[in-house]
TITI-627347 format. One record per residue (C-alpha): residue number from 1; chain; x, y, z. Coordinates in steps of 0.1 Angstrom, whole numbers, padded with zeros to 4 digits, always signed. Example, Ala and Ser with C-alpha at 12.3 -4.5 7.8 and 13.67 -1.06 7.14 Angstrom:
<nodes>
NODE  num  chaine      X      Y      Z
NODE    1       A  +0123  -0045  +0078
NODE    2       A  +0137  -0011  +0071
</nodes>
This chain:
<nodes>
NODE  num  chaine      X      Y      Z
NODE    1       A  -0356  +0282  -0319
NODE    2       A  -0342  +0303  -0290
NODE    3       A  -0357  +0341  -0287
NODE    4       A  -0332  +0365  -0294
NODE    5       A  -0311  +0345  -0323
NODE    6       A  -0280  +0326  -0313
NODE    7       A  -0269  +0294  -0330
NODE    8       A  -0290  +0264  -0333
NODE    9       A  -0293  +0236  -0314
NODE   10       A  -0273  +0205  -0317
NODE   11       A  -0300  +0183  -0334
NODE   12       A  -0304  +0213  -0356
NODE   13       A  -0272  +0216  -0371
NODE   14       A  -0270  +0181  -0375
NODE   15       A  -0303  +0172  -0391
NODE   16       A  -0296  +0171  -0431
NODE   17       A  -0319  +0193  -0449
NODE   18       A  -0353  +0178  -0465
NODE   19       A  -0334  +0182  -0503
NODE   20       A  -0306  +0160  -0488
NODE   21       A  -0329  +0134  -0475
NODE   22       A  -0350  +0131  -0508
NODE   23       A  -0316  +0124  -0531
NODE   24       A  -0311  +0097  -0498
NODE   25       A  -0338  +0082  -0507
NODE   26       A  -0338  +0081  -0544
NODE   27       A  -0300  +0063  -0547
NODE   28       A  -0318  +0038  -0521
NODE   29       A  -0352  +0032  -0547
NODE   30       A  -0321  +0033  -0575
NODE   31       A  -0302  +0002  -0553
NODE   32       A  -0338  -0016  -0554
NODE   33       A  -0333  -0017  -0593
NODE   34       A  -0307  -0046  -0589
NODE   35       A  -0335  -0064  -0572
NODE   36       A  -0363  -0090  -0595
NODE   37       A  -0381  -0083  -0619
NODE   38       A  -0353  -0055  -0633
NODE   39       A  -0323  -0075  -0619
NODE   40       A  -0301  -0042  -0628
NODE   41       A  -0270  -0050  -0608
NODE   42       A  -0250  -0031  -0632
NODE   43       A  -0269  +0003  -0622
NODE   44       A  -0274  -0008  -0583
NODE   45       A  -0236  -0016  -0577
NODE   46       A  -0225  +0022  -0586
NODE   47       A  -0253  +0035  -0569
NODE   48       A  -0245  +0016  -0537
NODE   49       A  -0208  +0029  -0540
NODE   50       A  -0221  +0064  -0547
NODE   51       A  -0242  +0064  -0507
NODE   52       A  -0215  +0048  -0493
NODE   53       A  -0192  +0078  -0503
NODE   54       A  -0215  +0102  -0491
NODE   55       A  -0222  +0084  -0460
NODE   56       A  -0185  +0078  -0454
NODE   57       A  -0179  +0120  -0450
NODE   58       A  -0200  +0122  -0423
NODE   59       A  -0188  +0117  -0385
NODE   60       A  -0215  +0118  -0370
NODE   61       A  -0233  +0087  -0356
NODE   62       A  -0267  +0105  -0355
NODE   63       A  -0265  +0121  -0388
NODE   64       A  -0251  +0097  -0401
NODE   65       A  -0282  +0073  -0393
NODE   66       A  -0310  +0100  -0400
NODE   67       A  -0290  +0099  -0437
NODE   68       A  -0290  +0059  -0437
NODE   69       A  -0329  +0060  -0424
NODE   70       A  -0341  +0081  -0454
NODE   71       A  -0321  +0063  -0479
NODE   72       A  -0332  +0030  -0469
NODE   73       A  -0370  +0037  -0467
NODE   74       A  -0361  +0047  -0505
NODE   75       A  -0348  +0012  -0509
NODE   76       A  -0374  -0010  -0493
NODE   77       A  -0402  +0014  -0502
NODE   78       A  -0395  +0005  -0541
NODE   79       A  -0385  -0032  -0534
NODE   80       A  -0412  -0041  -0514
NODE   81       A  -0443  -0020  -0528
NODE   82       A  -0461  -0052  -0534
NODE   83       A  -0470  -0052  -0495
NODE   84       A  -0497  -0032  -0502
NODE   85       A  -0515  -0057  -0524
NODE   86       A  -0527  -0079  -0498
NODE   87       A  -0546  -0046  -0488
NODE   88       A  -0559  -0041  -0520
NODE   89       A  -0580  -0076  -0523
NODE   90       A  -0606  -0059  -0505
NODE   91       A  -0604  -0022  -0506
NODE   92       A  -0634  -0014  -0493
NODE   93       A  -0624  -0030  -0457
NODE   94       A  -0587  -0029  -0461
NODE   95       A  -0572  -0005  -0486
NODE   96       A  -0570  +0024  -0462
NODE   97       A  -0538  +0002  -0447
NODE   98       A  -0524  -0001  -0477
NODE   99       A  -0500  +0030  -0472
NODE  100       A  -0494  +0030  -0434
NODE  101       A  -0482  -0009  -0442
NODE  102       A  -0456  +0003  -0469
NODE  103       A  -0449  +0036  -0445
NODE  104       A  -0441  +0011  -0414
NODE  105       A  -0422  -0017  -0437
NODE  106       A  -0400  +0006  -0454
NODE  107       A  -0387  +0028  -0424
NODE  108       A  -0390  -0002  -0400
NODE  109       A  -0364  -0023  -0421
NODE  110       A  -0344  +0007  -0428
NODE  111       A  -0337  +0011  -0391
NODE  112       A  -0315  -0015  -0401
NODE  113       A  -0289  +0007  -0421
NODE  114       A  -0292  +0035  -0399
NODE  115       A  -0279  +0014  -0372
NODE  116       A  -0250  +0003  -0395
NODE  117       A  -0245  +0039  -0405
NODE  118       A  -0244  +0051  -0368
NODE  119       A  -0217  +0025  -0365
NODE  120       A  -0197  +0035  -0395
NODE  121       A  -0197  +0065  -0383
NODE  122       A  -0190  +0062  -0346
NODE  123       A  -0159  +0031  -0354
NODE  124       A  -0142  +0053  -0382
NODE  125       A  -0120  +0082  -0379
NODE  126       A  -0113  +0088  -0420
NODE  127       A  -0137  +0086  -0444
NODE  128       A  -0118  +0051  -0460
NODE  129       A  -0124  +0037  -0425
NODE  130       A  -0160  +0046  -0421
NODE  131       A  -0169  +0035  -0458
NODE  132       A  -0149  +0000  -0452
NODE  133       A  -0169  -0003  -0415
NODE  134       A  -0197  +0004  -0434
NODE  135       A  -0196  -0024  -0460
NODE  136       A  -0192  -0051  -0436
NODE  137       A  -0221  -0034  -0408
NODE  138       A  -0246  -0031  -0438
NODE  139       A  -0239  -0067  -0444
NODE  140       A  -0246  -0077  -0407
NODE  141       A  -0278  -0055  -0414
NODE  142       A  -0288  -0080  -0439
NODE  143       A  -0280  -0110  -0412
NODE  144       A  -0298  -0096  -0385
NODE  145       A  -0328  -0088  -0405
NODE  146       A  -0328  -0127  -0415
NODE  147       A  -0329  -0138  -0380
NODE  148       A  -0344  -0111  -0356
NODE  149       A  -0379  -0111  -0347
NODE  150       A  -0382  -0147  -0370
NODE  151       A  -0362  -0126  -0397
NODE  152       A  -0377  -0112  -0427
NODE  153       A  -0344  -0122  -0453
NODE  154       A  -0364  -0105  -0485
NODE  155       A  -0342  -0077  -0510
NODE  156       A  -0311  -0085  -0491
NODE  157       A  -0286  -0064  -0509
NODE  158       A  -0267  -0100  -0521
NODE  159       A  -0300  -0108  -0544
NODE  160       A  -0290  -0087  -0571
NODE  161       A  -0267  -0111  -0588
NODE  162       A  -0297  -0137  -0584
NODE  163       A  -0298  -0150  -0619
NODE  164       A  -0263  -0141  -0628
NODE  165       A  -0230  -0160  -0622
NODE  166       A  -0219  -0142  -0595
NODE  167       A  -0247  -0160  -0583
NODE  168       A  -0232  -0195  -0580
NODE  169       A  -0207  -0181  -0550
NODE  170       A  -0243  -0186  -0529
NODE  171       A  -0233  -0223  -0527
NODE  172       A  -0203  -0217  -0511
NODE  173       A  -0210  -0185  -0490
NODE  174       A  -0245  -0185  -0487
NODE  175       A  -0268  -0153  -0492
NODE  176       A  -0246  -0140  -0466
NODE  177       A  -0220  -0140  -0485
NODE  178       A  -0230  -0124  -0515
NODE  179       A  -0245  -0091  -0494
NODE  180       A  -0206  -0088  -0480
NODE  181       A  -0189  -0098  -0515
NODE  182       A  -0215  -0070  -0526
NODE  183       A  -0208  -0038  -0501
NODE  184       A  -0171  -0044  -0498
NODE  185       A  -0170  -0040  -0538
NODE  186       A  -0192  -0012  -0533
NODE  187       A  -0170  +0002  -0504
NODE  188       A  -0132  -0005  -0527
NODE  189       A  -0153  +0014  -0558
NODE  190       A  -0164  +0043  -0529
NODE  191       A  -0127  +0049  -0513
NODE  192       A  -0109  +0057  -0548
NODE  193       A  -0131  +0057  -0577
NODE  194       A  -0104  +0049  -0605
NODE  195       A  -0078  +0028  -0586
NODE  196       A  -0112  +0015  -0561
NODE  197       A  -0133  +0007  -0590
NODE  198       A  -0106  -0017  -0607
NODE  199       A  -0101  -0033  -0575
NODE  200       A  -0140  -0037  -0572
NODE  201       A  -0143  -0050  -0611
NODE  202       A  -0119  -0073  -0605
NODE  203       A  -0128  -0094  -0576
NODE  204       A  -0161  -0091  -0592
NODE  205       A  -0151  -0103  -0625
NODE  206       A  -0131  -0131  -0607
NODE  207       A  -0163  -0145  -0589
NODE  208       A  -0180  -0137  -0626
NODE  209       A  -0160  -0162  -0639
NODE  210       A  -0158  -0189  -0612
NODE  211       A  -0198  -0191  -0617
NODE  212       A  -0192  -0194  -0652
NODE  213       A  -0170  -0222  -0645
NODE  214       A  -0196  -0238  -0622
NODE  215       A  -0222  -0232  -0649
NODE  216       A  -0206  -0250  -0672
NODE  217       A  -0197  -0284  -0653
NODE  218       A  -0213  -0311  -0669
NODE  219       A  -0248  -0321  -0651
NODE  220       A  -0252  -0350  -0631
NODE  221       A  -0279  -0378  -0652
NODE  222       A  -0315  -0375  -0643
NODE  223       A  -0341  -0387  -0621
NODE  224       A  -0350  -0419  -0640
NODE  225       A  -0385  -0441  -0628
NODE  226       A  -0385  -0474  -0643
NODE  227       A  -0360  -0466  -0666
NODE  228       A  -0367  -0432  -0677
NODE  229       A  -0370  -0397  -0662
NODE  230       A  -0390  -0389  -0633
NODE  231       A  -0420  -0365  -0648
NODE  232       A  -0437  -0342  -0628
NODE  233       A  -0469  -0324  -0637
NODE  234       A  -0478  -0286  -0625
NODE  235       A  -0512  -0277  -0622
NODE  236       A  -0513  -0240  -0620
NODE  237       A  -0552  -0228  -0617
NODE  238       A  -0546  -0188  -0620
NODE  239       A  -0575  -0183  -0591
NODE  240       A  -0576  -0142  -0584
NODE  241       A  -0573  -0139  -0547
NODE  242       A  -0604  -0120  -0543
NODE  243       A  -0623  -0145  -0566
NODE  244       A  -0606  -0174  -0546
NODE  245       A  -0631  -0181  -0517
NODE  246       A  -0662  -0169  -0535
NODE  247       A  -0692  -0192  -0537
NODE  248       A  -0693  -0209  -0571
NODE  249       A  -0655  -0198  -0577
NODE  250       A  -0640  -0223  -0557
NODE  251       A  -0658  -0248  -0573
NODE  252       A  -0647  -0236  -0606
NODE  253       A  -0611  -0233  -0601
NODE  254       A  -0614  -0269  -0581
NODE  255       A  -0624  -0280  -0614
NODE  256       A  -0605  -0268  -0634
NODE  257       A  -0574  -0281  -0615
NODE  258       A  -0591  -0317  -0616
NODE  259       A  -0592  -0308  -0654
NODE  260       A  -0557  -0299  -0658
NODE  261       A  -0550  -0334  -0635
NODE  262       A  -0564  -0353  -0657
NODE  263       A  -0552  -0340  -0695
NODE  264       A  -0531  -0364  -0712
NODE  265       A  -0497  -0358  -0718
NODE  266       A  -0486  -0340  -0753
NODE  267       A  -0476  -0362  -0777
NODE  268       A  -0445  -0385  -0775
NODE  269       A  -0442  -0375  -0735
NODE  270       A  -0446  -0397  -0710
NODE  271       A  -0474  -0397  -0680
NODE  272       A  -0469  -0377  -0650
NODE  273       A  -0453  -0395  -0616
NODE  274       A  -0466  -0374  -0597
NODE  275       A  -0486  -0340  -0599
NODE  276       A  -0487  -0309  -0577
NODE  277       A  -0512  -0286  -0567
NODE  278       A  -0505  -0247  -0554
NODE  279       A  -0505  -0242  -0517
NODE  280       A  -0547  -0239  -0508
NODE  281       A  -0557  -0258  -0538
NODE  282       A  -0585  -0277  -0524
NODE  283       A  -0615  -0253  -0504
NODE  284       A  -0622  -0281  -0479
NODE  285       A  -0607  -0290  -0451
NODE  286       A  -0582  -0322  -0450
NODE  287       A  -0600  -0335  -0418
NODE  288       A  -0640  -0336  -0439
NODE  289       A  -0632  -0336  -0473
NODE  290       A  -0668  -0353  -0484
NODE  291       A  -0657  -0372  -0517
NODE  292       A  -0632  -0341  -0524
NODE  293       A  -0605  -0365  -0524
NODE  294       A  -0614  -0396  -0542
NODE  295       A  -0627  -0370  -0574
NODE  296       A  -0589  -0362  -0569
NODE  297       A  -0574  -0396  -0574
NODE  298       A  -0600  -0402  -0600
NODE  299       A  -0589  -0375  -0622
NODE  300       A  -0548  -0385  -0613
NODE  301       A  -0560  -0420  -0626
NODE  302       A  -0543  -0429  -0593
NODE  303       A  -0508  -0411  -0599
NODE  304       A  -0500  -0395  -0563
NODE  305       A  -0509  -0358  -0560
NODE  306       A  -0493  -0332  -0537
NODE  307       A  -0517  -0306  -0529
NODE  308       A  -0520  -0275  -0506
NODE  309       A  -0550  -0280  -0478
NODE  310       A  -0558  -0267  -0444
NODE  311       A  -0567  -0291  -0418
NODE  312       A  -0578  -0288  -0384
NODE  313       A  -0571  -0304  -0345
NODE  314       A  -0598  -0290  -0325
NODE  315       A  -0594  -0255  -0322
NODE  316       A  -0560  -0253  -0342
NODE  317       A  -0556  -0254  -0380
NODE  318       A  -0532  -0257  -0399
NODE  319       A  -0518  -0245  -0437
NODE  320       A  -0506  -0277  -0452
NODE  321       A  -0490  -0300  -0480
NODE  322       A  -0501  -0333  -0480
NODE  323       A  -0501  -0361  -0504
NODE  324       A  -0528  -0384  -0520
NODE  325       A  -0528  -0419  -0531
NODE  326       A  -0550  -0437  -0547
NODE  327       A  -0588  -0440  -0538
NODE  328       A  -0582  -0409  -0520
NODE  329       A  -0562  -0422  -0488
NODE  330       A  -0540  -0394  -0475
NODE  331       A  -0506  -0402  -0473
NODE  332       A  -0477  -0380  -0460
NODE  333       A  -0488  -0345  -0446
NODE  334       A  -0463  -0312  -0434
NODE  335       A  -0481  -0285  -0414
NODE  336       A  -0464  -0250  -0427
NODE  337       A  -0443  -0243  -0396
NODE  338       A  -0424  -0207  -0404
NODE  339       A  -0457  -0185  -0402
NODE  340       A  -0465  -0152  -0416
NODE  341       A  -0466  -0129  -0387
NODE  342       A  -0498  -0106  -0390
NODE  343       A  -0507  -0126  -0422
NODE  344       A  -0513  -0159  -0408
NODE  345       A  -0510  -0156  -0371
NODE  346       A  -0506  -0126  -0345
NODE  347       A  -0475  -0129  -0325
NODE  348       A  -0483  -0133  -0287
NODE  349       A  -0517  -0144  -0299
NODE  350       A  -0516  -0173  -0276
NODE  351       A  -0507  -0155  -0247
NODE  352       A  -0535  -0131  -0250
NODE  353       A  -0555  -0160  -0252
NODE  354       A  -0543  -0170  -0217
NODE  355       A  -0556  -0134  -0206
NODE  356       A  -0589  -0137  -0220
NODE  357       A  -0582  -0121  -0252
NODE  358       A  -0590  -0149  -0280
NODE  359       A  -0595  -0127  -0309
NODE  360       A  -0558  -0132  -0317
NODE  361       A  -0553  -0166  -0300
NODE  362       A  -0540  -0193  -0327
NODE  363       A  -0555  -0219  -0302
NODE  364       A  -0589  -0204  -0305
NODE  365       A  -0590  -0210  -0346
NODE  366       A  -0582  -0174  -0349
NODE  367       A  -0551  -0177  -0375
NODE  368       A  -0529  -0209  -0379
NODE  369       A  -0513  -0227  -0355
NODE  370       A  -0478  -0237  -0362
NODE  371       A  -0460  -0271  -0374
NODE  372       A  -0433  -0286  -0354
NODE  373       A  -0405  -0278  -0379
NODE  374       A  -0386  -0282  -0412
NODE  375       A  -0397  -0320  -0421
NODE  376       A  -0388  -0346  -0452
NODE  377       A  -0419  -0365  -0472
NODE  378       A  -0410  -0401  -0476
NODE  379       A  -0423  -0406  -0514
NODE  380       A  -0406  -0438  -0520
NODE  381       A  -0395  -0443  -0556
NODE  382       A  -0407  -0405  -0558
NODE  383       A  -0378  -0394  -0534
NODE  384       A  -0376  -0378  -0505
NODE  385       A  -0390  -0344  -0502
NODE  386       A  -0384  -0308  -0487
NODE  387       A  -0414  -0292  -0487
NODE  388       A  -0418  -0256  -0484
NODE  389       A  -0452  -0240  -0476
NODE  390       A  -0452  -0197  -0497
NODE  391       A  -0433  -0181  -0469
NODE  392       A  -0409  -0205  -0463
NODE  393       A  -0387  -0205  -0491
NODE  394       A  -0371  -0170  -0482
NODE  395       A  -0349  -0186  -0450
NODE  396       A  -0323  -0210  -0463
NODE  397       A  -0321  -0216  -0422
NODE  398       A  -0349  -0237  -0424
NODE  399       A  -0337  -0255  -0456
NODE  400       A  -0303  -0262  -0432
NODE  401       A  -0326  -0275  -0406
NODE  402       A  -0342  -0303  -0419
NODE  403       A  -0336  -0336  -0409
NODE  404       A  -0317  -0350  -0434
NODE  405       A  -0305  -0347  -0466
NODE  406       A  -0338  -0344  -0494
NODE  407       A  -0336  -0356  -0527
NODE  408       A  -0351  -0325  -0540
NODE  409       A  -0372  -0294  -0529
NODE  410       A  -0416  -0285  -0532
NODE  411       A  -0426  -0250  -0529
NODE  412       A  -0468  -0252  -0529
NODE  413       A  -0473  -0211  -0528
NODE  414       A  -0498  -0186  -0536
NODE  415       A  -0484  -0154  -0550
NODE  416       A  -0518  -0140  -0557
NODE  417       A  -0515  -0119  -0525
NODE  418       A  -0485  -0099  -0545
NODE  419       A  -0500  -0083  -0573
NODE  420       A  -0483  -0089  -0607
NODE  421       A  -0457  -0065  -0610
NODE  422       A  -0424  -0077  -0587
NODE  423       A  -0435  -0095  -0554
NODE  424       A  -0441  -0129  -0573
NODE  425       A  -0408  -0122  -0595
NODE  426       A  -0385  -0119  -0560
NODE  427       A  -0403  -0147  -0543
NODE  428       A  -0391  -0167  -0576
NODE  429       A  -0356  -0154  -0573
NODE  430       A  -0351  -0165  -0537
NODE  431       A  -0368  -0205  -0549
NODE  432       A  -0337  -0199  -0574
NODE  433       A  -0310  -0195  -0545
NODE  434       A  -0324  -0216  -0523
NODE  435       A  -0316  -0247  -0553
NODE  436       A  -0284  -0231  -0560
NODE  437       A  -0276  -0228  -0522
NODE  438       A  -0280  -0263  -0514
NODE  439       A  -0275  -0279  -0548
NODE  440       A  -0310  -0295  -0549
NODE  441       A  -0335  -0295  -0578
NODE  442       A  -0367  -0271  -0570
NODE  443       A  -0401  -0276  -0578
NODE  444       A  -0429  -0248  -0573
NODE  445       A  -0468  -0248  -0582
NODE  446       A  -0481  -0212  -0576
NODE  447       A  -0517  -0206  -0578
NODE  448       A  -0516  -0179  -0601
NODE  449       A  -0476  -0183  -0611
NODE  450       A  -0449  -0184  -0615
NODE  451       A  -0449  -0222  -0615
NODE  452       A  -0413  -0236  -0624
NODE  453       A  -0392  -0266  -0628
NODE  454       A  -0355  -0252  -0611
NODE  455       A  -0321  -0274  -0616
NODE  456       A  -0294  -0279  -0587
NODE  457       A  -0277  -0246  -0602
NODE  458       A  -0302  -0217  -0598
NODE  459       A  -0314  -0222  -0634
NODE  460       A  -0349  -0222  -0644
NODE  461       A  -0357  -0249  -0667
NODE  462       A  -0396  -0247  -0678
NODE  463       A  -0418  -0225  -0661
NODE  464       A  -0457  -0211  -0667
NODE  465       A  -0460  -0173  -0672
NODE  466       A  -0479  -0153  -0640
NODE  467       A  -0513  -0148  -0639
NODE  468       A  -0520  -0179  -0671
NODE  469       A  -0537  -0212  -0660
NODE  470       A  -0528  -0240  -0673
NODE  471       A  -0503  -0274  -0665
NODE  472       A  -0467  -0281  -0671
NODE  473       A  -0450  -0313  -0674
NODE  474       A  -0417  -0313  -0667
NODE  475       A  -0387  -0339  -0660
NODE  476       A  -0373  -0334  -0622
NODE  477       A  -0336  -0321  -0627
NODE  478       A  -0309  -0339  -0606
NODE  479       A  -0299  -0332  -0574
NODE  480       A  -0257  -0323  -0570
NODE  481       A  -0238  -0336  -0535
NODE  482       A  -0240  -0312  -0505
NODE  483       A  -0229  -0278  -0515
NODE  484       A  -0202  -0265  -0487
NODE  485       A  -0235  -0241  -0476
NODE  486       A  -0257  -0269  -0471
NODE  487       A  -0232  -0280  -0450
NODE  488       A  -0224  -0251  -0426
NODE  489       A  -0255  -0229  -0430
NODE  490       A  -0246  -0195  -0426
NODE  491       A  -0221  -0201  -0391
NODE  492       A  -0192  -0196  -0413
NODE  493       A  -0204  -0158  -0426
NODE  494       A  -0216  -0153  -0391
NODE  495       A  -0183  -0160  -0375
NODE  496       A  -0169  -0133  -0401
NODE  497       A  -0189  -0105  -0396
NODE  498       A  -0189  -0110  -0359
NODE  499       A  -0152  -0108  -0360
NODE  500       A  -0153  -0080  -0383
NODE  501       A  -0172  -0063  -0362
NODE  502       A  -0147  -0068  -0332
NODE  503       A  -0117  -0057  -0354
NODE  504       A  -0135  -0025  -0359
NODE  505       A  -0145  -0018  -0322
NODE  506       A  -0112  -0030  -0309
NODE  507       A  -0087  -0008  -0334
NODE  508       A  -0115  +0020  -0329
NODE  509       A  -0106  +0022  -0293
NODE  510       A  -0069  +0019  -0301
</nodes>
């Protein structure tokens, strides 16, 4: 404020008022409804229409990205509360990060749609222009958060139709694709509500019914092993991540996997070909397992198991999936190779290392050290196998990177770190589009759930509930050819919004 009155300064008058900025944020935590467990796609879409419109009226690049900041720390703050549950398995040490982790998430992914905001604002000269420029920059939002910094793809405004038949565009367009189909309906309801709407309806109702076309296509025959269909057993242990790693709890929930590994089949169902255990399963590491492994076999009567393990090379360990055989010999192994940063390794920990700082250094056994990349298991008769490590299943990049074409896809995960309420839900949803997206069958074992059998379309066939223990037998669905997505990756959507983007900044100068 100057002495002696005059007008404000520029940042002043173009700084929306703390009322504004709290309705902001409320249609962004309304646009997280669409999102797992609610899946409300029918209240996010409007919503989403209704911030576009408002952002649309305003000119102002910096205004315009304040407005887009607030509303989406609304948005991530209520899609990704469950990042403060990792903070809350011991409060006494960590819960007092629980906050500033949700604070720093939610306004450090929403940088994302202030920058497409600024650029709505700044490329438009009517509000139909700004609102169109700003369905296809808060779809390049969504593709640069899935990439920058080793990406972090999660609530991408495209997963609301996860579960729906929208949905089954993914396999053509990718997640990509779905975020753009999403904003430009949102943008066409936002320019004219009556004659905008329609339009928006109807291409949504037109990719509506080309899923439930897909849907409907009959499926290809099953896996069959000797003549009938491949059976694969879950083994799904429910171990509290706080109890996890306690003396005398590791041992009981090692047990009762073993138990679970060895119950027979219900009646009239065949044995198991091969059974899975959650990612960390087994206490002890891979390289001295005692007699871990041969109690394993034992129990499988000598069916392979697939089991989540940590191993070590000197300094270095490793989260990882490996396979057992009978007597306990180790068989394939994949070392997790998409990390956690801040979770399971510190970024630049290595180089710190090099400087004398170890506490951070991967190299040093201070966090895990990284695989070399996507890889396939050779199982023989079993197939060959993606497998995914938690994390991993949220970048269909990776799934586009392995070397070859799988015959279907293992997720070993523990969803105990994200409380019970959505973060297990969404990391479900995105193991849904990740089968859809490259029309393979899905298998994931989750420690405490949700455990599921997924077919080539997205659909979940037999699952166990979150937070139950327990074991699920289940025939593995059949795999579809290459989806046009699992054959370009996300190049083609790229390509578009790139040239999108140019369209805007070249008729802007014009």
């Amino acid at each position: 404020m100057r002495a002696g009155g005059g007008r404000p300064g520029l940042w002043s008058r173009l700084r929306p008022s703390w009322r504004d900025r709290g309705a902001l944020a409320l249609l962004g935590a309304l646009i997280a409804a669409g999102q797992a467990p609610l899946g409300a796609w029918w209240l996010a879409l409007p919503v989403l229409a209704l911030l576009i419109r408002w952002l649309a009226r305003e000119p102002h690049p910096r205004r315009a990205a304040v407005m887009a900041l607030f509303a989406g720390a609304g948005h991530f703050a209520a899609a990704l509360f469950w990042i403060v549950e990792p903070f809350l398995v011991d409060v006494a040490r960590h819960g007092w990060m629980a906050p500033f982790a949700l604070i720093l998430i939610s306004f450090g992914m929403a940088l994302f749609w202030a920058g497409a905001a600024a650029f709505a604002a700044w490329a438009g000269q009517t509000p139909a222009r700004r609102a169109l420029a700003l369905a296809v920059a808060l779809a390049a939002a969504d593709a640069l958060r899935s990439y920058v910094l080793t990406g972090f793809p999660w609530a991408l405004l495209g997963h609301v139709w996860i579960g729906r038949p929208v949905a089954q565009a993914a396999a053509y367009i990718g997640p990509l694709g779905l975020g753009l189909l999403t904003t430009l309906a949102a943008a066409l309801a936002a320019l004219a509500p009556r004659r905008g709407s329609a339009a928006a309806l109807a291409l949504l109702a037109a990719v509506w019914a080309g899923g439930v076309w897909r849907l409907a296509q009959p499926d290809p025959a099953p896996v069959m092993i000797e003549g009938r269909p491949f059976q694969i057993r879950l083994a799904q242990p429910n171990a509290a991540q706080d109890l996890k790693w306690q003396p005398g709890m590791q041992e009981m929930f090692f047990e009762r996997m073993l138990a679970q590994t060895a119950a027979a089949p219900a009646p009239g169902m065949p044995s198991p070909d091969l059974i899975l255990w959650p990612e960390t399963a087994v206490p002890w590491l891979l390289n001295d397992p005692g007699i871990v492994l041969e109690m394993i076999s034992q129990a499988a009567g000598g069916t392979p198991v697939a089991l989540g393990i940590q191993r070590s090379e000197g300094l270095r360990y490793y989260n990882s999936l490996a396979v057992i055989g009978p007597g306990g010999t180790v068989g394939e192994v994949y070392d997790k190779h998409h990390l956690v940063p801040f979770g399971e390794y510190m970024p630049a920990g290595d180089l710190l290392g090099s400087l004398g700082i170890t506490a951070f250094a991967a190299r040093q056994g201070n966090g895990y050290s990284a695989g070399p990349g996507p890889a396939l298991l050779d199982l023989g008769p079993l197939g060959r196998v993606l497998p995914l490590i938690c994390y991993e299943a949220v970048f269909p990049q990776d799934l586009n990177a392995a070397p070859g074409r799988a015959d279907w896809i293992l997720q070993a995960t523990n969803d105990a770190w994200f409380g019970a309420l959505s973060g297990p839900y969404q990391h479900l949803a995105q193991a849904r589009l990740r089968a859809l997206e490259q029309g393979l069958p899905l298998v994931r074992v989750a420690n405490t759930g949700v455990s599921a059998v997924i077919d080539a379309k997205g659909r979940v066939l037999a699952s166990l509930p979150l937070n139950t223990d327990g074991f699920l037998d289940a025939p593995l669905p059949a795999a579809y050819p290459p989806t046009p997505y699992a054959r370009s990756g996300d190049w083609p959507m790229l390509v578009l919004l790139s040239l999108l983007l140019l369209g805007l900044v070249t008729t802007r100068r014009r």
